[in-house]
DRENKOL-895202 format. One record per atom (N, C-alpha, C): residue number from 1; residue in one letter; atom name; x, y, z. Coordinates in steps of 0.1 Angstrom, whole numbers, plus 5000, padded with zeros to 4 digits. Layout:
N
{NUM, "a", "CA", {X, Y, Z}}
...
//
This chain:
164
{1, "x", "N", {5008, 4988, 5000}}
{1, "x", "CA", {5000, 5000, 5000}}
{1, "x", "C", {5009, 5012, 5000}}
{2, "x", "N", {5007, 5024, 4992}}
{2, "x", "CA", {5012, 5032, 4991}}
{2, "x", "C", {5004, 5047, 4995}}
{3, "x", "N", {5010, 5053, 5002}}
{3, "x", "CA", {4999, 5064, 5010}}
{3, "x", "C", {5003, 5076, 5002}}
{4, "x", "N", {5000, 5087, 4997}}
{4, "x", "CA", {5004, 5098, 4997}}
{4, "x", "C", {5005, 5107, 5008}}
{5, "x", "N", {5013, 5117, 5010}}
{5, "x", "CA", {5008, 5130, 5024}}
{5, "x", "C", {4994, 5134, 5023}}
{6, "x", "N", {4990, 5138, 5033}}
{6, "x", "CA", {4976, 5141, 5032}}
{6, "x", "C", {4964, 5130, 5030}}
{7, "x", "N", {4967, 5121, 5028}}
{7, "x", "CA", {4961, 5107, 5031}}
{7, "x", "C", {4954, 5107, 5044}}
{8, "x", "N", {4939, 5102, 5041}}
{8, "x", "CA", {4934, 5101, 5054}}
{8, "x", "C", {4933, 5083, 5060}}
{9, "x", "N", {4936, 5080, 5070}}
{9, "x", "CA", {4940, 5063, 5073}}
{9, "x", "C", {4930, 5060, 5086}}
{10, "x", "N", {4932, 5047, 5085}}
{10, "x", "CA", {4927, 5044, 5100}}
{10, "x", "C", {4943, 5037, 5101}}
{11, "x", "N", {4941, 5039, 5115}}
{11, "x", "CA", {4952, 5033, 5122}}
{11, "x", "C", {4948, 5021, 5135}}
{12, "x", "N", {4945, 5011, 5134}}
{12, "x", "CA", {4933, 5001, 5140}}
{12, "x", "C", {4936, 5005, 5161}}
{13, "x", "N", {4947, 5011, 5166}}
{13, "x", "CA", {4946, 5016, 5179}}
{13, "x", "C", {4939, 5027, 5178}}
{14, "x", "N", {4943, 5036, 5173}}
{14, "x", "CA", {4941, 5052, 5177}}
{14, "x", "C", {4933, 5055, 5165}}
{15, "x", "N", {4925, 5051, 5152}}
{15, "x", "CA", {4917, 5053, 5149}}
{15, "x", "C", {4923, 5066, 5134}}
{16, "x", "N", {4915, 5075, 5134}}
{16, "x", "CA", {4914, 5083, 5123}}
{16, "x", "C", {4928, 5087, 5124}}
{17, "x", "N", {4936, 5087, 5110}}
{17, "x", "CA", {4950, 5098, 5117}}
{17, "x", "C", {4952, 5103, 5097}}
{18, "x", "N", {4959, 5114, 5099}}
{18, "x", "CA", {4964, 5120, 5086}}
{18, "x", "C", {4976, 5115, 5083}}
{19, "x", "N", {4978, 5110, 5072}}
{19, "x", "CA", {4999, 5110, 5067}}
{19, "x", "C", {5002, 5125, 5068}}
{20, "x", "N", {5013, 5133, 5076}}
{20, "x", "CA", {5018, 5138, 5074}}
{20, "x", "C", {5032, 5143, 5067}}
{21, "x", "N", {5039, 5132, 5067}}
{21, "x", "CA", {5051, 5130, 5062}}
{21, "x", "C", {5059, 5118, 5060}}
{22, "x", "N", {5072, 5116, 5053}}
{22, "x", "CA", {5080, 5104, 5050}}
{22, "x", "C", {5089, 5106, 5062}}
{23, "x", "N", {5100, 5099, 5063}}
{23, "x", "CA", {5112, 5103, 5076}}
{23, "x", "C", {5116, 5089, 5068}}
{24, "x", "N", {5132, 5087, 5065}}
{24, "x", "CA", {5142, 5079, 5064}}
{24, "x", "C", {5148, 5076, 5076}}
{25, "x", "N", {5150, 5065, 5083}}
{25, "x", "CA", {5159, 5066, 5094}}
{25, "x", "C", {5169, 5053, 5093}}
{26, "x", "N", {5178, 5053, 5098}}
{26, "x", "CA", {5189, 5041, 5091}}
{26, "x", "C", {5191, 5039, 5107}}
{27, "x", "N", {5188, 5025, 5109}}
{27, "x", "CA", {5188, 5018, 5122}}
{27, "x", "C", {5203, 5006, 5120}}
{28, "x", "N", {5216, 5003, 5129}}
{28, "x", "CA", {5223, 4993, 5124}}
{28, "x", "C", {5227, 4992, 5106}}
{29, "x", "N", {5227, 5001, 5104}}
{29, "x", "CA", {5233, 4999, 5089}}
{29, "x", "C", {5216, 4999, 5075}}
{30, "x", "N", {5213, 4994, 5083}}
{30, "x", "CA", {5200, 4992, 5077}}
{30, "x", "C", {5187, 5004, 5075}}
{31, "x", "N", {5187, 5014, 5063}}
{31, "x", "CA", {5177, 5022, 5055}}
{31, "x", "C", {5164, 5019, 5055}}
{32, "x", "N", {5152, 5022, 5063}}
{32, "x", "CA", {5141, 5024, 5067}}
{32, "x", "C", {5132, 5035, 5064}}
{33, "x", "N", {5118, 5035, 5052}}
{33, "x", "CA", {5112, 5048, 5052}}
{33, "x", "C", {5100, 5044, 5059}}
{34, "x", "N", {5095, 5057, 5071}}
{34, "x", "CA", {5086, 5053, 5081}}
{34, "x", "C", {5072, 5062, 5071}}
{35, "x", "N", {5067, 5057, 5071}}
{35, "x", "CA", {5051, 5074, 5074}}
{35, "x", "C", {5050, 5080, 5086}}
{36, "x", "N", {5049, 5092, 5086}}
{36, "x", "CA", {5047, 5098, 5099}}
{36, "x", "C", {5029, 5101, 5099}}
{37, "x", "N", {5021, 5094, 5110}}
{37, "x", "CA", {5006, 5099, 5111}}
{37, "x", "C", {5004, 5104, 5121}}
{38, "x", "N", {4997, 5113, 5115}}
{38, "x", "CA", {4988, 5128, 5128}}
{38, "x", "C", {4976, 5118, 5132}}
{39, "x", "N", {4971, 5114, 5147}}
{39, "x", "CA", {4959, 5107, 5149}}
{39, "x", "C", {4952, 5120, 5151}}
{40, "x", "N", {4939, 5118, 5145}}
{40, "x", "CA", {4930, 5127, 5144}}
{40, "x", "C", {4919, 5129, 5151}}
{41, "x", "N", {4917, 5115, 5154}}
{41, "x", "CA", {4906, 5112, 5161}}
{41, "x", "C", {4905, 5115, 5176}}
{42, "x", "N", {4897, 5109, 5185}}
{42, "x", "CA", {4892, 5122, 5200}}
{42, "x", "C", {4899, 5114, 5211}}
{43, "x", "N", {4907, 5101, 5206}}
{43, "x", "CA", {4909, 5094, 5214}}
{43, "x", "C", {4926, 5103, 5216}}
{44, "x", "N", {4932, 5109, 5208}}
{44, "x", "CA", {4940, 5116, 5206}}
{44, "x", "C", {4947, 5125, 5220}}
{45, "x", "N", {4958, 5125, 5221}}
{45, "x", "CA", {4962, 5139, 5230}}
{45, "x", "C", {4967, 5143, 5219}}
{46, "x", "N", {4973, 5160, 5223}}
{46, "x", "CA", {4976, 5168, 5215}}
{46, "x", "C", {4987, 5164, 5205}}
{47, "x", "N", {4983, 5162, 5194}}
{47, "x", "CA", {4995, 5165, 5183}}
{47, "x", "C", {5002, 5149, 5187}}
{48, "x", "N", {4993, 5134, 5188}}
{48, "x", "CA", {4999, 5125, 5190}}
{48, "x", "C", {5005, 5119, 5170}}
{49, "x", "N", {5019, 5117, 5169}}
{49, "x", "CA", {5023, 5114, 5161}}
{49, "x", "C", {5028, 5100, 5163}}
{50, "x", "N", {5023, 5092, 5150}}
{50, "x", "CA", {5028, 5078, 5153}}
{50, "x", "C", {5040, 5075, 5134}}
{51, "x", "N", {5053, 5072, 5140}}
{51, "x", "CA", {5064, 5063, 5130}}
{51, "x", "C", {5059, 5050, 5125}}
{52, "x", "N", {5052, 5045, 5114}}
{52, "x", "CA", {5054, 5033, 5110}}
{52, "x", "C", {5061, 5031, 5100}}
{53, "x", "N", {5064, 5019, 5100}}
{53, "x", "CA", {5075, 5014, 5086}}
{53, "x", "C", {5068, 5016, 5071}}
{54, "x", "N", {5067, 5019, 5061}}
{54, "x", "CA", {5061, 5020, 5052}}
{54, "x", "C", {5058, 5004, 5046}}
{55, "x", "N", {5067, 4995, 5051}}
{55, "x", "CA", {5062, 4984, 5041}}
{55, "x", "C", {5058, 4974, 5052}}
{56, "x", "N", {5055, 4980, 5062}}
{56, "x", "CA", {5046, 4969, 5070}}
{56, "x", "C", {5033, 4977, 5078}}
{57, "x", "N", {5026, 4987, 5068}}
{57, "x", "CA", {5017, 4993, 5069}}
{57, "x", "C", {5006, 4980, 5072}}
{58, "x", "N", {5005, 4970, 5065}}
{58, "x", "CA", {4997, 4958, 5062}}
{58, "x", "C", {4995, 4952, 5077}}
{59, "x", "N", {5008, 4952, 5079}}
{59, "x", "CA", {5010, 4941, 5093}}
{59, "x", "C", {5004, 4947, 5103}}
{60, "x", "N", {5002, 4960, 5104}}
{60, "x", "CA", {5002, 4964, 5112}}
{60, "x", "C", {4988, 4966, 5115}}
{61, "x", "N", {4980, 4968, 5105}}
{61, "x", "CA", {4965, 4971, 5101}}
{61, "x", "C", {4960, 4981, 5096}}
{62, "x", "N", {4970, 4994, 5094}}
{62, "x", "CA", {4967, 5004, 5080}}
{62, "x", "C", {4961, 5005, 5073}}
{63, "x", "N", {4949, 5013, 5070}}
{63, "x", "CA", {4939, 5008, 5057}}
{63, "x", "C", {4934, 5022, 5058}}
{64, "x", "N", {4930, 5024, 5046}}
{64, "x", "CA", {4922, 5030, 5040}}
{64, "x", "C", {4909, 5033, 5046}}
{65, "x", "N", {4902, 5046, 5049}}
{65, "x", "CA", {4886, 5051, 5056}}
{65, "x", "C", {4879, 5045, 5047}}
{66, "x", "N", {4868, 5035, 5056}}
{66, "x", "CA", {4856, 5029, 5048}}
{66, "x", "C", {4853, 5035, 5036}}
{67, "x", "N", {4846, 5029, 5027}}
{67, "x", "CA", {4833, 5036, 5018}}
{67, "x", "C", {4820, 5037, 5024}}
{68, "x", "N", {4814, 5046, 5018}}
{68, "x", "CA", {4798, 5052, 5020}}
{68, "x", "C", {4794, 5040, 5017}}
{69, "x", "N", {4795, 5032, 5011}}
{69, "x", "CA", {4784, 5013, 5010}}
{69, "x", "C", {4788, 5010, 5023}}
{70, "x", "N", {4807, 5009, 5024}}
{70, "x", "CA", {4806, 5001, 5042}}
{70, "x", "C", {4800, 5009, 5050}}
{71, "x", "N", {4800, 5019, 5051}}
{71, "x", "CA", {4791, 5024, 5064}}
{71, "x", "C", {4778, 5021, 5065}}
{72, "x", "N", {4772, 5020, 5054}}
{72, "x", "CA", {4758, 5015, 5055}}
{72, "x", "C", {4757, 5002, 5059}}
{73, "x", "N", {4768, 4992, 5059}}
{73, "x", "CA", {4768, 4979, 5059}}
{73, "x", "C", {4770, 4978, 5076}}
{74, "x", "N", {4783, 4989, 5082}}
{74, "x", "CA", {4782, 4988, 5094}}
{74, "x", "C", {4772, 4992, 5104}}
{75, "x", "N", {4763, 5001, 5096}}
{75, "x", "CA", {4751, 5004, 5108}}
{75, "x", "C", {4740, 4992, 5106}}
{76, "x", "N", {4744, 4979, 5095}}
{76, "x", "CA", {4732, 4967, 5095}}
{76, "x", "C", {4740, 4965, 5109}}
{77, "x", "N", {4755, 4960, 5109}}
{77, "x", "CA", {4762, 4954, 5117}}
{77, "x", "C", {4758, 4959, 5133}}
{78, "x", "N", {4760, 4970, 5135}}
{78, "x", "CA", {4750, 4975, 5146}}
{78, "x", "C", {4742, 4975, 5152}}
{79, "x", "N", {4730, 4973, 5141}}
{79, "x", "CA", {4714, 4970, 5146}}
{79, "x", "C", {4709, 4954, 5145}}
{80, "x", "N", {4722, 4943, 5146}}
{80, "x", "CA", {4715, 4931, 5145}}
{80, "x", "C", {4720, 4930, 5164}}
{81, "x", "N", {4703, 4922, 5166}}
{81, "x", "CA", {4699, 4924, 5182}}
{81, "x", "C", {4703, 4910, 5193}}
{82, "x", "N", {4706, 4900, 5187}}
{82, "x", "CA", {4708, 4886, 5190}}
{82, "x", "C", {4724, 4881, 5187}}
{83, "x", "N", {4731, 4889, 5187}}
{83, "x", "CA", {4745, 4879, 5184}}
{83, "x", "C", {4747, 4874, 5194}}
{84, "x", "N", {4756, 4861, 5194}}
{84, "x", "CA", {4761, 4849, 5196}}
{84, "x", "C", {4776, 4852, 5210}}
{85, "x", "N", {4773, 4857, 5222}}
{85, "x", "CA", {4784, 4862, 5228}}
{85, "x", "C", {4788, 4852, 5244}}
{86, "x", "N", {4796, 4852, 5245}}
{86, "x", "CA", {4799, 4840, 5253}}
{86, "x", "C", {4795, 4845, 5265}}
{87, "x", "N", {4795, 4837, 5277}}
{87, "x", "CA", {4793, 4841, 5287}}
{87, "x", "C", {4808, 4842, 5299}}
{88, "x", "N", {4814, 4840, 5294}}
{88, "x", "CA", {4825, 4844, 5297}}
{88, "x", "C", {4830, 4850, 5298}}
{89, "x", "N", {4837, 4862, 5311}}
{89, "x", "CA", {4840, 4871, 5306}}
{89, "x", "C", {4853, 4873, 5303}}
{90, "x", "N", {4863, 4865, 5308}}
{90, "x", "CA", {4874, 4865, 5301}}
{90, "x", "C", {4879, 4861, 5284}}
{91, "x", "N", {4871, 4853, 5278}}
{91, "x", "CA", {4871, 4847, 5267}}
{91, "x", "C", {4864, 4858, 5257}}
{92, "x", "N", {4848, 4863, 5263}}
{92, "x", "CA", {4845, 4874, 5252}}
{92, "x", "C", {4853, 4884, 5251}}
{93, "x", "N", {4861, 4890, 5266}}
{93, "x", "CA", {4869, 4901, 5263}}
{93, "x", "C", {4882, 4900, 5256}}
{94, "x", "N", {4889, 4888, 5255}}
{94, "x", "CA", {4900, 4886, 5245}}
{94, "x", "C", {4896, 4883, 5235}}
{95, "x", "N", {4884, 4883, 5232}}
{95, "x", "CA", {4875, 4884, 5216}}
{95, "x", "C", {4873, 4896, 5211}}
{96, "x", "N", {4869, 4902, 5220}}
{96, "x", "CA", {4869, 4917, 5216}}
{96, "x", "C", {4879, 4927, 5217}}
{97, "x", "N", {4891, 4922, 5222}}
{97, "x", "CA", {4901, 4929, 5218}}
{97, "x", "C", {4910, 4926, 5203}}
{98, "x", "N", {4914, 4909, 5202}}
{98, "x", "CA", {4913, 4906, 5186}}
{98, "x", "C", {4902, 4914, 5179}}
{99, "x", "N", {4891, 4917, 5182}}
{99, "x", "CA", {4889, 4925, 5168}}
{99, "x", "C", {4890, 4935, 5168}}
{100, "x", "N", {4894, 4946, 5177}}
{100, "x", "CA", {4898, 4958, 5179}}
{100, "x", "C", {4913, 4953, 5175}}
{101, "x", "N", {4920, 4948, 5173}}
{101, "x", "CA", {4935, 4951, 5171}}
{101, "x", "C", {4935, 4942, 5156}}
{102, "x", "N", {4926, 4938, 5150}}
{102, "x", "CA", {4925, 4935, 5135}}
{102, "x", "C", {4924, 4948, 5131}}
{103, "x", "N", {4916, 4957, 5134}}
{103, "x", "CA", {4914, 4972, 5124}}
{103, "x", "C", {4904, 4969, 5116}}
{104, "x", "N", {4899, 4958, 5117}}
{104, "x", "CA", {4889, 4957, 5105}}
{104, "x", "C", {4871, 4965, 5113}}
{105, "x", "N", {4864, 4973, 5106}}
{105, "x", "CA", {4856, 4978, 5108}}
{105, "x", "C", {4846, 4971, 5114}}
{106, "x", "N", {4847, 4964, 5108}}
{106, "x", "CA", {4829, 4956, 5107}}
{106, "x", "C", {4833, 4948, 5121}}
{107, "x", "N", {4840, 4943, 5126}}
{107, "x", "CA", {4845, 4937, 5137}}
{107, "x", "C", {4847, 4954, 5148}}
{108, "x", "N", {4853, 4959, 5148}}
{108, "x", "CA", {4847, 4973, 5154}}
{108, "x", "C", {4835, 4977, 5165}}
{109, "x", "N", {4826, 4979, 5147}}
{109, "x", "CA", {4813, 4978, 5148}}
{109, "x", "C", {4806, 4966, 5159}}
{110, "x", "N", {4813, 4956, 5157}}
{110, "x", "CA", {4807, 4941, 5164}}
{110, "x", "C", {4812, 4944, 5178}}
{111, "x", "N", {4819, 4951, 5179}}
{111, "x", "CA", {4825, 4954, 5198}}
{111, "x", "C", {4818, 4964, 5200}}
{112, "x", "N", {4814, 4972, 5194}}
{112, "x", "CA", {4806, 4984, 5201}}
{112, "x", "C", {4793, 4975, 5204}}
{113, "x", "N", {4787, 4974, 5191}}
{113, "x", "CA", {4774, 4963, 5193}}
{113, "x", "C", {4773, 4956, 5206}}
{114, "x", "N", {4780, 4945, 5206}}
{114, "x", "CA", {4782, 4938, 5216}}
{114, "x", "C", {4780, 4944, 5233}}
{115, "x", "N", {4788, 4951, 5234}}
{115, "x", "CA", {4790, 4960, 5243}}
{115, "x", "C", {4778, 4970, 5250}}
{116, "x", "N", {4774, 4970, 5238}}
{116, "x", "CA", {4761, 4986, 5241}}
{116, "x", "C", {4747, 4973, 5250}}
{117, "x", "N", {4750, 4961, 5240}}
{117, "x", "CA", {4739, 4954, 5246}}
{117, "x", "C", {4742, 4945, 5255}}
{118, "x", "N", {4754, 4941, 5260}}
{118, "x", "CA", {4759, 4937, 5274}}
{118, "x", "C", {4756, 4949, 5284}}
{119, "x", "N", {4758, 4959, 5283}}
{119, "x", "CA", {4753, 4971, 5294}}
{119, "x", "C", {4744, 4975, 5294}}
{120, "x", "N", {4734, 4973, 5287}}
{120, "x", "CA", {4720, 4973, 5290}}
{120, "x", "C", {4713, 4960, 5299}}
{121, "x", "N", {4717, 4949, 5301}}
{121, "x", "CA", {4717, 4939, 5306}}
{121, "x", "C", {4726, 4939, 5318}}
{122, "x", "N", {4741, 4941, 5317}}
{122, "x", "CA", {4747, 4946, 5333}}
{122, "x", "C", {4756, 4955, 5328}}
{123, "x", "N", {4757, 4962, 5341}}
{123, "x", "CA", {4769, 4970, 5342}}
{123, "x", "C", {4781, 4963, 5337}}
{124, "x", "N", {4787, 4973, 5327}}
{124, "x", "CA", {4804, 4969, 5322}}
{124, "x", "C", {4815, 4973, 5330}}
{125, "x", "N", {4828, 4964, 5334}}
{125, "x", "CA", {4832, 4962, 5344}}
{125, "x", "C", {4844, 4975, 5336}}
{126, "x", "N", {4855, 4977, 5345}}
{126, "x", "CA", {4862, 4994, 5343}}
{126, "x", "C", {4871, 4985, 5326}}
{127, "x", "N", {4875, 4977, 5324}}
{127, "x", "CA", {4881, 4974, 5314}}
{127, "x", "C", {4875, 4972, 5304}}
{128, "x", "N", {4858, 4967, 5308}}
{128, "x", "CA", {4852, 4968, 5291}}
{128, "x", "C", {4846, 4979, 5289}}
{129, "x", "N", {4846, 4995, 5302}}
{129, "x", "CA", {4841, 5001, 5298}}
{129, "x", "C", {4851, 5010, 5292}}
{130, "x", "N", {4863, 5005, 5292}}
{130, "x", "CA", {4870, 5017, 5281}}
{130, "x", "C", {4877, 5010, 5271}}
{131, "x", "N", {4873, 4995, 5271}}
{131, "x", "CA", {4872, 4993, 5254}}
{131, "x", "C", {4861, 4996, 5248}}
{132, "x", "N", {4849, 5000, 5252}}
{132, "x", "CA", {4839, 5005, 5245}}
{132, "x", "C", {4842, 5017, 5241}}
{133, "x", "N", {4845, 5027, 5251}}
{133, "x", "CA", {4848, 5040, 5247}}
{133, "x", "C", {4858, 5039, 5236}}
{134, "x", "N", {4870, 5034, 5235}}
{134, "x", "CA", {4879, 5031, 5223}}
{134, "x", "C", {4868, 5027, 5214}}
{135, "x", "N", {4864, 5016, 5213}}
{135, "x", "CA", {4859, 5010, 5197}}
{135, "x", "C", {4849, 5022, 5196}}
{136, "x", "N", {4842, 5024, 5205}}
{136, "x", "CA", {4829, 5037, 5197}}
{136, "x", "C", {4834, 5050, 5191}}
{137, "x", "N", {4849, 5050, 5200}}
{137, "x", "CA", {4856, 5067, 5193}}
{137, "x", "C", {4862, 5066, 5180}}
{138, "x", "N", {4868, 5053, 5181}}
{138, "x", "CA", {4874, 5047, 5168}}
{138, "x", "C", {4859, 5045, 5156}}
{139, "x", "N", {4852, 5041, 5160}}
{139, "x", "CA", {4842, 5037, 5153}}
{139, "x", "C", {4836, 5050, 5148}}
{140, "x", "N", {4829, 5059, 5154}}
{140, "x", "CA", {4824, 5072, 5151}}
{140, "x", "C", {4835, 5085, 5146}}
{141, "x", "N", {4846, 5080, 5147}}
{141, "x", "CA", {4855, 5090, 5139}}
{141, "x", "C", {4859, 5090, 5125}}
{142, "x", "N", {4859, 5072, 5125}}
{142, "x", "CA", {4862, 5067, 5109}}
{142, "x", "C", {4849, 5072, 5100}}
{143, "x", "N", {4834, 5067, 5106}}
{143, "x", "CA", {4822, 5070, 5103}}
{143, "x", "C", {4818, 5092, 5097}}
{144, "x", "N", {4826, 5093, 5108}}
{144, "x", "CA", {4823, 5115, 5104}}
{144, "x", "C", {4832, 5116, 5091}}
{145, "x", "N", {4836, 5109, 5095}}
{145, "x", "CA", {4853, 5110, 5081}}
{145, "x", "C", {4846, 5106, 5069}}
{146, "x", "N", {4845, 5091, 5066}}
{146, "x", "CA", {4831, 5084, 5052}}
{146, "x", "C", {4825, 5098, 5050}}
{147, "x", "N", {4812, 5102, 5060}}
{147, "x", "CA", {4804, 5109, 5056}}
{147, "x", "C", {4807, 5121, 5054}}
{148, "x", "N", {4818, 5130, 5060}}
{148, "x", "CA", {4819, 5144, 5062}}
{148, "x", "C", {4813, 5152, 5068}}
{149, "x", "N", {4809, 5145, 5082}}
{149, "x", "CA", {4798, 5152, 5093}}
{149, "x", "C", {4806, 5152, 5104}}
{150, "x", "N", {4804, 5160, 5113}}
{150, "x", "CA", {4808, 5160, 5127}}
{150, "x", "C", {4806, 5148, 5133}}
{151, "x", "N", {4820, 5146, 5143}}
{151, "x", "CA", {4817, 5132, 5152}}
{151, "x", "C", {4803, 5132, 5165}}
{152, "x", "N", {4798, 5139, 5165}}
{152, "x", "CA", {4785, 5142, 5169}}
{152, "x", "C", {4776, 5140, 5162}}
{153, "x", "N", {4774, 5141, 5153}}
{153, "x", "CA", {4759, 5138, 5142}}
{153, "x", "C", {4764, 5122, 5139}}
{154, "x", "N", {4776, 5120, 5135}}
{154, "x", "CA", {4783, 5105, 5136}}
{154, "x", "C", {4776, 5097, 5145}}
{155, "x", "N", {4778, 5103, 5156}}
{155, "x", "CA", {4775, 5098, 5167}}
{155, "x", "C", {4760, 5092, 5170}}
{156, "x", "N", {4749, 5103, 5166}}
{156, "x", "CA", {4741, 5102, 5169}}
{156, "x", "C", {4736, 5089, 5156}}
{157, "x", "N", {4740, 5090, 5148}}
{157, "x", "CA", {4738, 5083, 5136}}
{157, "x", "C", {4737, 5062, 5140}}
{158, "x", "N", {4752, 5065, 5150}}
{158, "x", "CA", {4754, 5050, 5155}}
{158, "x", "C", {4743, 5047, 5167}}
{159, "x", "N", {4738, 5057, 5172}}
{159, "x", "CA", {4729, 5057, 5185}}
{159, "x", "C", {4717, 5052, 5176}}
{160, "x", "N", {4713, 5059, 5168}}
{160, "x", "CA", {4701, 5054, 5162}}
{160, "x", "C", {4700, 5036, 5162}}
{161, "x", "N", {4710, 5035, 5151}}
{161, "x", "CA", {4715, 5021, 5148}}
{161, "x", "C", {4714, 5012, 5157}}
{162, "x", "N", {4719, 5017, 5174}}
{162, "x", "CA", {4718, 5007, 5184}}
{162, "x", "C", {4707, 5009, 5193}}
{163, "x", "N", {4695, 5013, 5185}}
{163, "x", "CA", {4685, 5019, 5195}}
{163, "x", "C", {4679, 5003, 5196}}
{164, "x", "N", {4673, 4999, 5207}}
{164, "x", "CA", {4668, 4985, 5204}}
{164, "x", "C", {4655, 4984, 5199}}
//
């Protein structure tokens, strides 16, 4: 994958970020071009800048902001009311961190899901409640980005979605 500057990315931790620049750095003898990304999104402190390697953008989970089709596909993904979640909480929550650390959306979407309707049912304990806040910030920032609306109207957009 090749990014230009000004490229808008997901970055599957920190969520929305811009390319800002290239940087060469020579580690041991060995010539390395990193991308430099501005995280954009709310999960962000100020001006967080992240180095990746340019040719293991893949590995790492680098991709491209959905299309207007996926987003509509992620808010089915949202509003299905019955998924299949274990009762276990150590087992679902190392499930829902794999798919937070795949980057892949629609898996995202399925931990916010998950999540919104485990806490309607019980209280979420302090570690699933700030992987929700991650997947939902991550989730609603990639989503403002697709559409070109405020992470607020974003927002409300996924609220709808998970209304039961």
């Amino acid at each position: 994958m090749s990014l230009a500057i000004g490229a808008t990315v997901v970055y599957p931790v920190h969520g929305v970020a811009e390319v800002v620049g290239r940087e060469t750095r020579t580690f041991v003898g060995e010539t390395q071009t990193y991308l430099v990304l501005l995280i954009l999104g709310d999960l962000r402190s100020d001006d967080l800048r992240v180095l990746i390697r340019e040719d293991r953008l893949g590995e790492v989970g680098v991709r491209e902001v959905m299309s207007e089709l996926d987003a509509v596909d992620v808010l089915d993904v949202l509003a299905v009311r019955n998924p299949r979640l274990s009762p276990n909480w150590s087992r679902r929550f190392k499930n829902h961190q794999a798919k937070l650390k795949s980057g892949d959306v629609f898996e995202v979407a399925e931990v916010v899901r998950n999540l919104t309707l485990r806490q309607r049912v019980k209280a979420l304990g302090a570690a699933e409640k700030a992987m929700y806040r991650q997947a939902r910030t991550t989730l609603v920032s990639e989503l403002a980005v697709t559409w070109g609306i405020t992470s607020d109207a974003a927002a409300n957009r996924v609220d709808v979605a998970l209304r039961p």
